[in-house]
ROKOLVEX-268095 format. One record per residue (C-alpha): residue number from 0; residue in one letter; x negated, y negated, z. Coordinates in nm, 3 decimals, decimal comma, always signed. Last residue first. Layout:
N
seq/type/xx/yy/zz
NUM/A/X/Y/Z .
...
//
This chain:
366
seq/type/xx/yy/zz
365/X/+6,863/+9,098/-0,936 .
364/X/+6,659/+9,426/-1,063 .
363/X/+6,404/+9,596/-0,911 .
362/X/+6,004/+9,620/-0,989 .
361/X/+5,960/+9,239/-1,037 .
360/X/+5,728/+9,099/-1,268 .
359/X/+5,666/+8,731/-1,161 .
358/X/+5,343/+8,846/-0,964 .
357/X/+5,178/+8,988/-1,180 .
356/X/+5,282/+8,786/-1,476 .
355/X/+5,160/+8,444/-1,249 .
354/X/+4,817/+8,613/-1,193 .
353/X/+4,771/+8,643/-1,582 .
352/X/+4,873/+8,303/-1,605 .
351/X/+4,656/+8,168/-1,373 .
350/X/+4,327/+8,360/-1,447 .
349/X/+4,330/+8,335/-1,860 .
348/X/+4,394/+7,945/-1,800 .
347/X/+4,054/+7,968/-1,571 .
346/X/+3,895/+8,174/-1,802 .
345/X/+3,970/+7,904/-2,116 .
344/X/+3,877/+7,587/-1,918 .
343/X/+3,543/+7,806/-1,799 .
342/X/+3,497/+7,882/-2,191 .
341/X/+3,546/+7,545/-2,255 .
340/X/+3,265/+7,429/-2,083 .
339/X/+3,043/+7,677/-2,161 .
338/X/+3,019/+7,547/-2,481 .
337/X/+2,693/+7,403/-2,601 .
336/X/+2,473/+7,611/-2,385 .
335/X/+2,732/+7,900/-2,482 .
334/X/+2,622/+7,861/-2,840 .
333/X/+2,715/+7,644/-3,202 .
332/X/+2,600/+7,816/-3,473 .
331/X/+2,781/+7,528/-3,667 .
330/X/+3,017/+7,723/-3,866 .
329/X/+3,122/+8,044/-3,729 .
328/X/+3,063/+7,883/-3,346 .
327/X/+3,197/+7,540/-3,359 .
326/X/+3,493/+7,617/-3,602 .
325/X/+3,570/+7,935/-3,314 .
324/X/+3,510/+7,669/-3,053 .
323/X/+3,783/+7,408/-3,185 .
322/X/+4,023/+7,681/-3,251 .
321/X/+3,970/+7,795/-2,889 .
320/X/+3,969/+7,461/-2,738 .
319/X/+4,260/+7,359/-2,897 .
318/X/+4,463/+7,708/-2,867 .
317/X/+4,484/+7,684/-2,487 .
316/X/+4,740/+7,406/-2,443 .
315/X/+4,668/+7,090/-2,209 .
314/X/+4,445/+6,888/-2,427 .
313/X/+4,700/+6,885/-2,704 .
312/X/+4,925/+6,730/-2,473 .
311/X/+4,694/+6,481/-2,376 .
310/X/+4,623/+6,374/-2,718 .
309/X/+5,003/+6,427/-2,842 .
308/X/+5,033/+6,180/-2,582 .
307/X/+4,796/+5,953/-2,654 .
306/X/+4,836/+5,951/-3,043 .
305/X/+4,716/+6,161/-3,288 .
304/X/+4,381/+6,072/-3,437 .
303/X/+4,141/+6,243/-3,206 .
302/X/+4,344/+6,550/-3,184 .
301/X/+4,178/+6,597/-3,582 .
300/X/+4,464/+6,698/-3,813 .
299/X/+4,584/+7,063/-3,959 .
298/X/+4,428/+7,343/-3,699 .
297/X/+4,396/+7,036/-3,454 .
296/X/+4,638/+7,214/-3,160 .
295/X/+4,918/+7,023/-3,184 .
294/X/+5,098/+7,113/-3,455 .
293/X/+5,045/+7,496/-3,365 .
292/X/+5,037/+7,513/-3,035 .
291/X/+5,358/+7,348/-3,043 .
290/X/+5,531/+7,609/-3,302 .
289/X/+5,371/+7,905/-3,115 .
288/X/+5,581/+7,762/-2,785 .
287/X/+5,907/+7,784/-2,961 .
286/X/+5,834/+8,113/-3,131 .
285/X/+5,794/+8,261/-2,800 .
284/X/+6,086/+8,109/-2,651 .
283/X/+6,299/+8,200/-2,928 .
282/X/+6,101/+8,524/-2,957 .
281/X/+6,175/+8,665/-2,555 .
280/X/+6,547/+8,564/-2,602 .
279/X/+6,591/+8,768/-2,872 .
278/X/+6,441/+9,054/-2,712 .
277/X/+6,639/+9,062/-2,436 .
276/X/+6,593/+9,007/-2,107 .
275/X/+6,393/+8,748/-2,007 .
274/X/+6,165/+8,616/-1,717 .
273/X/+5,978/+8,919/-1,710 .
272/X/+5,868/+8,917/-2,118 .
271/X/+5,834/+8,521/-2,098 .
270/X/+5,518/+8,605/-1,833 .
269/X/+5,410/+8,892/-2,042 .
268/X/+5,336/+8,701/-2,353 .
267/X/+5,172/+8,422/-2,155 .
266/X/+4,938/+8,661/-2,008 .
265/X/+4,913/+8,810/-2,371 .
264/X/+4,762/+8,461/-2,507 .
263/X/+4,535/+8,424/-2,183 .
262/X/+4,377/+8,734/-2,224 .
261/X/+4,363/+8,682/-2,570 .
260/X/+4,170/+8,365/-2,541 .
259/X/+3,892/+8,517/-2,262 .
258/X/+3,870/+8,802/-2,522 .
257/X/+3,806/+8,553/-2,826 .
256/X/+3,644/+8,361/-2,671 .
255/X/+3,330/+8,681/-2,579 .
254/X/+3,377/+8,802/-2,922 .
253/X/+3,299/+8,440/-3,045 .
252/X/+2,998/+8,477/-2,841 .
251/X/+2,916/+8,819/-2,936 .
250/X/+2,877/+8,731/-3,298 .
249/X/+2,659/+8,480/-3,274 .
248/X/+2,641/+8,195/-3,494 .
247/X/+2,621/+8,078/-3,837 .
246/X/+2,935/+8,334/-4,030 .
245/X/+2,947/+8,132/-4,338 .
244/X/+3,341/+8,145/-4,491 .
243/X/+3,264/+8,321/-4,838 .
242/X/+3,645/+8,353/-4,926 .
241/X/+3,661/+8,739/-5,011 .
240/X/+3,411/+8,913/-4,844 .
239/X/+3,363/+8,647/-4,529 .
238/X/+3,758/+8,567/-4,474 .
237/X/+3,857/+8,911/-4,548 .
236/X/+3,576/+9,044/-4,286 .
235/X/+3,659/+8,776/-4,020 .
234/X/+4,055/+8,845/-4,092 .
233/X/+3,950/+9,261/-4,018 .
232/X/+3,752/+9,126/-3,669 .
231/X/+4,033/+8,896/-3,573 .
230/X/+4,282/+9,190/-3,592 .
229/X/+4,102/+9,472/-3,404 .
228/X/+4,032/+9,192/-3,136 .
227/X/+4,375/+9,169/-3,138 .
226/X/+4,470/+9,543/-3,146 .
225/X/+4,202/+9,608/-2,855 .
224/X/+4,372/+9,281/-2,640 .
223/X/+4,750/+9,470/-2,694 .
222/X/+4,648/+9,784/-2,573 .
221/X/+4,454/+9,605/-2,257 .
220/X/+4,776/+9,427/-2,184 .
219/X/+5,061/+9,617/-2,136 .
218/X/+4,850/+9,931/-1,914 .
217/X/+4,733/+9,618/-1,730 .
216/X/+5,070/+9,451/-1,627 .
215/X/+5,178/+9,836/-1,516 .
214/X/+4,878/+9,849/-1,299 .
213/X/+4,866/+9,497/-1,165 .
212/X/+5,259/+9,589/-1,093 .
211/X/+5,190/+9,907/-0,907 .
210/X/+5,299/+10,259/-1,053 .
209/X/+5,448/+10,463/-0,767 .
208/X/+5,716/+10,555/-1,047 .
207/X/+6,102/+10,431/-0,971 .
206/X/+6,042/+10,118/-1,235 .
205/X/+5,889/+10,289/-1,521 .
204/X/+6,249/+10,466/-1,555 .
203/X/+6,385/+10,176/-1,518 .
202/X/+6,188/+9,972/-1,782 .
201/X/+6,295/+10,305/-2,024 .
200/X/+6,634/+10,162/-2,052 .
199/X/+6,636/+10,024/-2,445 .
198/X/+6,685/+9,708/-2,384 .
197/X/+6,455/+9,652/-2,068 .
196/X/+6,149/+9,873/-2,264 .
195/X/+6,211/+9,621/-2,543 .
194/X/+6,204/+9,270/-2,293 .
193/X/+5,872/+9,442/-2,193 .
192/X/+5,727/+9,425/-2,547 .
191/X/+5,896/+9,150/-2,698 .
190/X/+5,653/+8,856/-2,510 .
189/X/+5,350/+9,115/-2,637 .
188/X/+5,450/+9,123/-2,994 .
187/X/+5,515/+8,758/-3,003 .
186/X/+5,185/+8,618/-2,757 .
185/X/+4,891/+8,853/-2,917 .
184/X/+5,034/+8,903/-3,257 .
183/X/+5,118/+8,503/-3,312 .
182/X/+4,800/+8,373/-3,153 .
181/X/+4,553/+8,628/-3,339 .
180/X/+4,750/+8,464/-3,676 .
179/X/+4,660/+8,102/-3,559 .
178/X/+4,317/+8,154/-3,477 .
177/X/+4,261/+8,311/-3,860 .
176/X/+4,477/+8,013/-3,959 .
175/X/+4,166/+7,793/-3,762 .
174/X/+3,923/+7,995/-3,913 .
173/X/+4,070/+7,937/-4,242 .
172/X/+4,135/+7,579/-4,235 .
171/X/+3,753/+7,410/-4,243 .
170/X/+3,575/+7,644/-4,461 .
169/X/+3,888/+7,684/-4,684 .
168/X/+3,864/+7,278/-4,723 .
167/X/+3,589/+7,375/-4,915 .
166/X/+3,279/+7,028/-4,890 .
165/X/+3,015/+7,265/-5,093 .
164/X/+2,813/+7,128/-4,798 .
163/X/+2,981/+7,261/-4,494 .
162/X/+2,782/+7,262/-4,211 .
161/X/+2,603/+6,941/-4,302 .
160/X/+2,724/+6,719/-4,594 .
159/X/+2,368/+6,513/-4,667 .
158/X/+2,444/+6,162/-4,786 .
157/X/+2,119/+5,977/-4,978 .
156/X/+2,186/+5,626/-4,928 .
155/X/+1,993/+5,419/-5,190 .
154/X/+1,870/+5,064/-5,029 .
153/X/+1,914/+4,756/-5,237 .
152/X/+1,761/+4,632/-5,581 .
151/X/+1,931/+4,907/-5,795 .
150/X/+1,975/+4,729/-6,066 .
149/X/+2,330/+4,536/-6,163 .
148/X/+2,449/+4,604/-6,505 .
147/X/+2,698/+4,375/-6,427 .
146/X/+2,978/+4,504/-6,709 .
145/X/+2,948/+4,865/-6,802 .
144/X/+2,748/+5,031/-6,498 .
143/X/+2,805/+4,834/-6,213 .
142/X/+3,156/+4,698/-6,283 .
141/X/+3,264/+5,060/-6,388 .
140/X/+3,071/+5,210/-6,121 .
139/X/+3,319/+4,982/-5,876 .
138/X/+3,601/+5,083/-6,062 .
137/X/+3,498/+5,454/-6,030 .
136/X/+3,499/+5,479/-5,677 .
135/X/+3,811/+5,233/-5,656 .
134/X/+4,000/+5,554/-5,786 .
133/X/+3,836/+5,814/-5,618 .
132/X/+3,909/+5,588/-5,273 .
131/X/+4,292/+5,528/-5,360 .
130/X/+4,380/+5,848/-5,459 .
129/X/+4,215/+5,969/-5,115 .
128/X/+4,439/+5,770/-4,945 .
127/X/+4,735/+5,822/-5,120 .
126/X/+4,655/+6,247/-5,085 .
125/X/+4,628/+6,161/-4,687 .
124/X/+4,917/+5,963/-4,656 .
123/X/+5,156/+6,189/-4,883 .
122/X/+5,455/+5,992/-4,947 .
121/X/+5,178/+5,745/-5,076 .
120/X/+5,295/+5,735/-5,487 .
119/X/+4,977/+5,518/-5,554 .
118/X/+5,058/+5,129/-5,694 .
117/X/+4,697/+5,021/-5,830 .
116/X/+4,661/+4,696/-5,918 .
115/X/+4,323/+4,540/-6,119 .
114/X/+4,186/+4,204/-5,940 .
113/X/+3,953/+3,973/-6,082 .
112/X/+3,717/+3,759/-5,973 .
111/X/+3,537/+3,529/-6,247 .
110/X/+3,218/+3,649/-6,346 .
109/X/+3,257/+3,464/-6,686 .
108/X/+3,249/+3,814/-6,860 .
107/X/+3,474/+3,952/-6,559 .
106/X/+3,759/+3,661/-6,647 .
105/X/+3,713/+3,696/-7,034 .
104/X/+3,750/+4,063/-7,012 .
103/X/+4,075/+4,109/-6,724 .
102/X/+4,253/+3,809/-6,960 .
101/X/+4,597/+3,951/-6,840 .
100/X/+4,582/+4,200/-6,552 .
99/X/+4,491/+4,575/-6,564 .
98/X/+4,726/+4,790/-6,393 .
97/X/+4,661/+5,147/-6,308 .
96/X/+4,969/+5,360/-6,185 .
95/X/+4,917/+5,646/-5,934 .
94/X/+5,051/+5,963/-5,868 .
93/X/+5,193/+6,010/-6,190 .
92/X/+5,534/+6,247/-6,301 .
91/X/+5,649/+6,197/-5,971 .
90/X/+5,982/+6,065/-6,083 .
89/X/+5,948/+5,732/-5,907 .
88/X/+5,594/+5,712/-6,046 .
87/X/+5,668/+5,718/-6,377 .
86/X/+6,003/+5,487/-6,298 .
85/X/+5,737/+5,280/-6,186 .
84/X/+5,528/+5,294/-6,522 .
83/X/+5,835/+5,260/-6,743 .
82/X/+5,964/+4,923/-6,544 .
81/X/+5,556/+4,732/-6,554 .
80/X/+5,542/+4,785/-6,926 .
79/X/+5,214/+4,737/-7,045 .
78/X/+5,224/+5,146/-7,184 .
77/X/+5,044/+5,418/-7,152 .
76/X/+5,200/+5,763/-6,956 .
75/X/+5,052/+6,058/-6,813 .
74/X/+4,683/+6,066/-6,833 .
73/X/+4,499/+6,335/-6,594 .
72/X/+4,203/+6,234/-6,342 .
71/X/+4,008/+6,457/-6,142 .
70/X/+3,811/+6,585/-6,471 .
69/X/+3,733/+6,236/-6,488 .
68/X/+3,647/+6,150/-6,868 .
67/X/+3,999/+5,989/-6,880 .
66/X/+3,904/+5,800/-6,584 .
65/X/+3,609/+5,601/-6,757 .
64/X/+3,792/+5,620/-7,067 .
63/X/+4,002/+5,359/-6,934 .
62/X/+3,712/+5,170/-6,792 .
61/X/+3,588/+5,147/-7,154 .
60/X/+3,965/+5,112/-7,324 .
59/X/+3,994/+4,771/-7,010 .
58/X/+3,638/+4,629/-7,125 .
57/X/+3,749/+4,647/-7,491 .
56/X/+4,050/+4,443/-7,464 .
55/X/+4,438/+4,541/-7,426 .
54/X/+4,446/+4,294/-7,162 .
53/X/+4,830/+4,371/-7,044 .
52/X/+4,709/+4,712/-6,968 .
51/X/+4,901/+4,950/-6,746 .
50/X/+4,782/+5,349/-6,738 .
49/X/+4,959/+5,616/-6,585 .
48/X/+4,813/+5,878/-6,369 .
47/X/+4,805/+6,214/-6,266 .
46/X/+4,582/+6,315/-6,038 .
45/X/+4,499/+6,667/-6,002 .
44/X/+4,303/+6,920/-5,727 .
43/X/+4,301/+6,656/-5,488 .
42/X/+4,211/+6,880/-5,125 .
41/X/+4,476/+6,931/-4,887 .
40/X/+4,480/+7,305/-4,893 .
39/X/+4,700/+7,502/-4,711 .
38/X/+4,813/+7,734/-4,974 .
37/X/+4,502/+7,948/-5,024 .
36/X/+4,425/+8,015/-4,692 .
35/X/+4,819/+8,069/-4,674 .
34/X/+4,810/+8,325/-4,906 .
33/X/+4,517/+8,533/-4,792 .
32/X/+4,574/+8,506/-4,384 .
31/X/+4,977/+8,553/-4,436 .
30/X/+4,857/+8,883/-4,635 .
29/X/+4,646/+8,977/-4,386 .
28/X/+4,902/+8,936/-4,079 .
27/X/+5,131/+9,122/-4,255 .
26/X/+4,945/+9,468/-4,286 .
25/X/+4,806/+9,478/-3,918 .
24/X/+5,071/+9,366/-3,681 .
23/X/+5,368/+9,373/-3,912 .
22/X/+5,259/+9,689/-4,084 .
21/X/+5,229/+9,873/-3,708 .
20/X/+5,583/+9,767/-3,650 .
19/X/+5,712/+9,928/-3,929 .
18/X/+5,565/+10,232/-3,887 .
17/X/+5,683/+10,276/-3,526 .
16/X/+5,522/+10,552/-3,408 .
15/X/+5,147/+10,426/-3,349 .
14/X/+5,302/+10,140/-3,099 .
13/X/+5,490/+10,383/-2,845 .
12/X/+5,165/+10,634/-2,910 .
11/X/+4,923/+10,320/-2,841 .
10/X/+5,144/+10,253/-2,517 .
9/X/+5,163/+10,568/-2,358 .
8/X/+4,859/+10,621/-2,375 .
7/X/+4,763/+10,256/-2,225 .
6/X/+5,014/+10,375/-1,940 .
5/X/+4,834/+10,694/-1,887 .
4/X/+4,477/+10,522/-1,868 .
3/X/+4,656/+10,284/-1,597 .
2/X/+4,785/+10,535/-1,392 .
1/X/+4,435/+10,739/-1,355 .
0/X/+4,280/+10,395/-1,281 .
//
């Protein structure tokens, strides 16, 4: 035990002396947290949008003024001509283009069908899509309100948003960036640290003491667990203080994922740090795997809509179930009763790999 205090000592004054690398583990990683919380954001803050009448009546000025007095909706461009609109859109100067057909008031008057166009600029799937539902929300008031006048003769749905009713996409993404920052300081700095003590000589040196591998793998690790939990506790603070994120359930069992998580985060870490030998090496890997855990891990889109194999890979790699869980925990109150389960995927993970560093660290060289 003796060995192993001396090595974690050794460890926090090897990390406390470098300046620069203490900003990049604890100065960085907050800034990334506040900008990028702020950046990744797929909710419709504007739509701009160009308007298309060949009806020119008063029906099609009321349901224009209908979007006008949107505060979602921004007018671009007016004009019946089908070539300006598109090149509108073509330029990106309006996300969507309106176009109300010929005799639009006669044919809704006579309650004749009638169809009004809208071309949506859909590079973006998700922002065409919800173009295209704000848009037919307010054509179908339109024909309720202004035109049918149709009573409320069926059954009102009343729709309650649960866990996160003020419906902030920060809510949903920042735990999951919060996830994604732990990820980067607990697998890059550790995957660098052993491939620095190679390039710089002082492996060898480790190398001829009676220290045992289990000993030297746990004077790497424990260090490297306190700064992460360090970490995830100052993004919790930042993310409750400054962005409001609701903290529901209990503290000690996200502490409790979070440990299992790191452990398995650094075991990774140290496994490319004895297979390498240089600390380029170490982050190309590194970075390689981070990239994959990243776009597959449901921090952007639900696993449930990617396809089978990006399912089944994303069911193989750690950070699912651990973003998943922290989502389930800060913002559900979810418990162990309701995920236990992945905490015995996680422990078993943490297990394997950690067993694999042991054992893949070798004392002497090849």
């Amino acid at each position: 035990m003796r060995n192993v205090l001396l090595l974690i000592q050794k460890e926090f004054k090897q990390i406390f002396r470098n300046k620069a690398m203490l900003a990049i583990m604890f100065i960085m990683p907050m800034i990334q947290l506040l900008i990028l919380s702020n950046a990744a954001d797929l909710e419709l803050k504007r739509v701009y949008f160009a308007w298309e009448d060949a009806d020119k009546s008063d029906l099609s000025t009321s349901l224009l003024s209908k979007f006008e007095n949107n505060p979602l909706f921004y007018l671009t461009h007016y004009s019946d001509n089908q070539e300006q609109n598109d090149t509108q859109l073509g330029n990106n100067k309006a996300d969507v283009i309106i176009s109300i057909p010929n005799d639009f008031e006669r044919d809704l008057t006579n309650k004749i069908p009638t169809t009004i166009q809208l071309r949506i600029n859909a590079i973006d799937g998700s922002a065409g899509g919800l173009i295209a539902t704000y848009s037919n929300k307010i054509i179908n008031e339109f024909y309720s309100d202004e035109l049918l006048k149709v009573k409320a003769t069926k059954r009102i749905v009343e729709a309650r948003y649960l866990y996160n009713p003020a419906l902030n996409y920060k809510t949903f993404m920042l735990p999951g960036i919060l996830v994604i920052l732990v990820t980067v300081i607990g697998l890059l700095l550790t995957a660098l640290n052993i491939a620095r003590e190679k390039e710089i000589g002082t492996i060898e040196q480790i190398n001829v003491t009676p220290i045992k591998k289990h000993q030297f793998i746990l004077g790497k690790l424990l260090p490297m667990l306190a700064i992460g939990i360090g970490e995830f506790i100052l993004g919790m603070a930042i993310a409750r203080l400054i962005f409001h994120i609701p903290v529901v359930g209990n503290p000690l069992v996200q502490l409790l994922f979070l440990v299992v998580y790191l452990c398995v985060m650094l075991g990774i870490g140290l496994l490319i740090s004895t297979r390498v030998q240089t600390q380029q090496q170490a982050m190309f890997i590194a970075f390689f795997i981070l990239m994959v855990f990243m776009f597959l891990s449901g921090l952007f889109s639900s696993i449930e809509n990617m396809p089978a194999w990006g399912q089944m890979i994303a069911n193989l790699i750690p950070i699912s179930y651990f973003i998943r869980d922290t989502r389930s925990i800060l913002l559900k109150g979810a418990g162990l009763k309701e995920l236990y389960p992945d905490l015995i995927i996680l422990s078993i993970y943490a297990v394997v790999v950690n067993t694999v560093a042991v054992l893949a660290y070798k004392k002497t060289t090849d």
